[in-house]
N, CA, C and O atoms as a GROMACS GRO file, in nm:
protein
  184
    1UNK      N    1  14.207  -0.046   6.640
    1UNK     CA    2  14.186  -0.044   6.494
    1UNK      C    3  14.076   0.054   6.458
    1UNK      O    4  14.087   0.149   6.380
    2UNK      N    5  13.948   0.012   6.536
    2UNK     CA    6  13.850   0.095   6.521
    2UNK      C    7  13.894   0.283   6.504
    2UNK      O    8  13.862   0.367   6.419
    3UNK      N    9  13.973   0.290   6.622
    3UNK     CA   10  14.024   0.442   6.647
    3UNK      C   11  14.082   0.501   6.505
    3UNK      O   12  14.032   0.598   6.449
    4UNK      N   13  14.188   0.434   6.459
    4UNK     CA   14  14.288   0.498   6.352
    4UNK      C   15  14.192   0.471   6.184
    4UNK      O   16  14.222   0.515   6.073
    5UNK      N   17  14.075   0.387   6.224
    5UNK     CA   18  13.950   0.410   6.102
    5UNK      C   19  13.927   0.571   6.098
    5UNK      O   20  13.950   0.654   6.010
    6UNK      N   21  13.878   0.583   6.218
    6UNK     CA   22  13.854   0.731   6.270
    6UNK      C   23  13.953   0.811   6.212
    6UNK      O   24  13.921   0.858   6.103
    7UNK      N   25  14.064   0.841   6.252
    7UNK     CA   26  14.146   0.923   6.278
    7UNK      C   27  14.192   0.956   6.108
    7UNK      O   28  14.194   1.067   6.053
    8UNK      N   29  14.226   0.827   6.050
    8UNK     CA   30  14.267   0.864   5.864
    8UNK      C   31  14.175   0.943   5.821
    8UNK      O   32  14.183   1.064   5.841
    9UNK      N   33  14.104   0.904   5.774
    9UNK     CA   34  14.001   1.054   5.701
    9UNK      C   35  14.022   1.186   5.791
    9UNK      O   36  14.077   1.281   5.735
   10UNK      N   37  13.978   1.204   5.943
   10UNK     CA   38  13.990   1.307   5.998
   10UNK      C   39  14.132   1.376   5.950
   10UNK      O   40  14.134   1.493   5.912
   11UNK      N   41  14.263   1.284   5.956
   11UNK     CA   42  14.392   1.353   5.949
   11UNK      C   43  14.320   1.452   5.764
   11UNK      O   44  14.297   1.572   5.751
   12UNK      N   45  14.306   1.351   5.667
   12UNK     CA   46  14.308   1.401   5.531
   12UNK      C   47  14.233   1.489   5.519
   12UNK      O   48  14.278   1.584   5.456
   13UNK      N   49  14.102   1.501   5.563
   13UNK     CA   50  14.029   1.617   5.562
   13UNK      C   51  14.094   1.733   5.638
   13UNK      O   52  14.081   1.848   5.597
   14UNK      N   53  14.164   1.705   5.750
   14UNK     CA   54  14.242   1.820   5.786
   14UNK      C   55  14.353   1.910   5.716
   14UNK      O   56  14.386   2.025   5.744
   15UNK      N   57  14.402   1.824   5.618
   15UNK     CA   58  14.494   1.851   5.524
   15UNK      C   59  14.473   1.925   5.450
   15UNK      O   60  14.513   2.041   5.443
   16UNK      N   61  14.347   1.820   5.329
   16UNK     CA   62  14.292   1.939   5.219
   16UNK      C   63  14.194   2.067   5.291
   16UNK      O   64  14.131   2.146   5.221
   17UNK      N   65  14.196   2.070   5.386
   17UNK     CA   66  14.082   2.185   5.438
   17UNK      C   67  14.260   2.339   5.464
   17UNK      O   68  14.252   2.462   5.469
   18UNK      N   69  14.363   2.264   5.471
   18UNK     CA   70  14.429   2.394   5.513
   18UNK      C   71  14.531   2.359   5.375
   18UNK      O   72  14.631   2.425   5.406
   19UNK      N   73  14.548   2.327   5.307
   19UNK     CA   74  14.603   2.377   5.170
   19UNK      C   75  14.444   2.435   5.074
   19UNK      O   76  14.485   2.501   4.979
   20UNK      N   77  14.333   2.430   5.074
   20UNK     CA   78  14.259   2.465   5.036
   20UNK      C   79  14.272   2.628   5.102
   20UNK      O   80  14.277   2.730   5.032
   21UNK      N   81  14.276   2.624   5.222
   21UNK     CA   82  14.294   2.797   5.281
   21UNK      C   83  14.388   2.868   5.227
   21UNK      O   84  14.371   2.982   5.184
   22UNK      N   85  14.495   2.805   5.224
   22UNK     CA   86  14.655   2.803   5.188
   22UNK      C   87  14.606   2.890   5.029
   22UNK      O   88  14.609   3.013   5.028
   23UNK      N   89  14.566   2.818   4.911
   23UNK     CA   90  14.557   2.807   4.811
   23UNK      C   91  14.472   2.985   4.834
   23UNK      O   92  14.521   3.086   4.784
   24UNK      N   93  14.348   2.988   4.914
   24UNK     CA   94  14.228   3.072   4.877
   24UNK      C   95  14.354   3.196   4.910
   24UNK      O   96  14.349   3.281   4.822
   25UNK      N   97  14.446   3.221   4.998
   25UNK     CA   98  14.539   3.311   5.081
   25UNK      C   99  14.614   3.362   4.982
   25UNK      O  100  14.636   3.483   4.967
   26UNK      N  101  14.659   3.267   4.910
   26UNK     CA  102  14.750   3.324   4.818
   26UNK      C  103  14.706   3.380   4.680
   26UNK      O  104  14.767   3.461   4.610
   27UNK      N  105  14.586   3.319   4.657
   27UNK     CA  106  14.505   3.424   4.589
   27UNK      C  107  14.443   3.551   4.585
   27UNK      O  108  14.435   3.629   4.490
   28UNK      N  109  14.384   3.567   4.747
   28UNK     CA  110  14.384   3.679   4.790
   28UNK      C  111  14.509   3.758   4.788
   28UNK      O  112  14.507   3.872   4.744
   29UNK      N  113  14.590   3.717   4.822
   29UNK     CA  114  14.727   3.795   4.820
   29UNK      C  115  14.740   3.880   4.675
   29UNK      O  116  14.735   3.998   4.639
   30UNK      N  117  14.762   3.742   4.611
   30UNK     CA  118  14.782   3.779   4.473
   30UNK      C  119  14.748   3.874   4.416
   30UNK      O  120  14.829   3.939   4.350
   31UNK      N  121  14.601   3.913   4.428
   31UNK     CA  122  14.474   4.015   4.428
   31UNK      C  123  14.503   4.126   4.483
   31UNK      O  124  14.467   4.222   4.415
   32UNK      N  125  14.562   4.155   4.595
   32UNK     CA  126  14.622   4.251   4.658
   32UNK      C  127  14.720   4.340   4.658
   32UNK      O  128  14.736   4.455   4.700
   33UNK      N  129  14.795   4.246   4.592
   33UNK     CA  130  14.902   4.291   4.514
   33UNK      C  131  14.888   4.347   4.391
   33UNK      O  132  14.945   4.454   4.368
   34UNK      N  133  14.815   4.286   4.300
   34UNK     CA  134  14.747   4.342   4.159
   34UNK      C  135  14.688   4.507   4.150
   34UNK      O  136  14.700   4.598   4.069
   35UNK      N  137  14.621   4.489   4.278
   35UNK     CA  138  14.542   4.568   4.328
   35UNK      C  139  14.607   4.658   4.331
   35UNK      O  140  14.592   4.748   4.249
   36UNK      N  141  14.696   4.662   4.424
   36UNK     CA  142  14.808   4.794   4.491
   36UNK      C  143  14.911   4.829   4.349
   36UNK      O  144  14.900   4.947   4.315
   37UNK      N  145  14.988   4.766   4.280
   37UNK     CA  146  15.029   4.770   4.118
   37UNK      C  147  14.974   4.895   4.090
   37UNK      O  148  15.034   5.002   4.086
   38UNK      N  149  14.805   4.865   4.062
   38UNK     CA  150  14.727   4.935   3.970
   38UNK      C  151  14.742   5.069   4.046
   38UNK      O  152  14.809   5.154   3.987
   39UNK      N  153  14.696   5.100   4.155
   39UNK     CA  154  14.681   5.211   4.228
   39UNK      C  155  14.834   5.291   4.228
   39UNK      O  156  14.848   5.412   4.217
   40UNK      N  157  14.927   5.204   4.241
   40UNK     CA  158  15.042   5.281   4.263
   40UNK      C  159  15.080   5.343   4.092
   40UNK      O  160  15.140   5.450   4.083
   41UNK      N  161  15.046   5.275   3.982
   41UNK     CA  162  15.066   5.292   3.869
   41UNK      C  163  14.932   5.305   3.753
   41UNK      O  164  14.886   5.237   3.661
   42UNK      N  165  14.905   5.428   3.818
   42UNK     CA  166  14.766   5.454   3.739
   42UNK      C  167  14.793   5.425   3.586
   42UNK      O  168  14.904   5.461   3.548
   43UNK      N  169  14.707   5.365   3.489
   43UNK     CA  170  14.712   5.367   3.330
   43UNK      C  171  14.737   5.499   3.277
   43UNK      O  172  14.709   5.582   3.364
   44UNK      N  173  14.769   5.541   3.195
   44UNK     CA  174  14.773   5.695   3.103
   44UNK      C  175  14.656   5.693   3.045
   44UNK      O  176  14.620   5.603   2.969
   45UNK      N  177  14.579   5.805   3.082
   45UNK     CA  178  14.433   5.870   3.035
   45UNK      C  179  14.485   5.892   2.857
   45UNK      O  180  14.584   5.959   2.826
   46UNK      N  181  14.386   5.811   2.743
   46UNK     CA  182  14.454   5.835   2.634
   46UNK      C  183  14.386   6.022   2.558
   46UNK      O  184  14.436   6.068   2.455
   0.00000   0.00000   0.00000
């Protein structure tokens, strides 16, 4: 019993710690992509 006290939180913190990465990744991505957009499609100098 004692053990699986242990082990629940450890599992959940393991969880939100890699959809939290998950989440930061695809933001970065996102960013990267934005990024590359802009560069490939400079604005018109008015």
């Amino acid at each position: 019993m004692k053990e699986s006290m242990i082990m629940l939180p450890t599992m959940i913190w393991a969880t939100l710690v890699k959809k939290n990465l998950l989440d930061q990744s695809l933001e970065i991505t996102k960013d990267l992509i934005l990024a590359a957009a802009e560069l490939e499609d400079p604005p018109l100098a008015p």
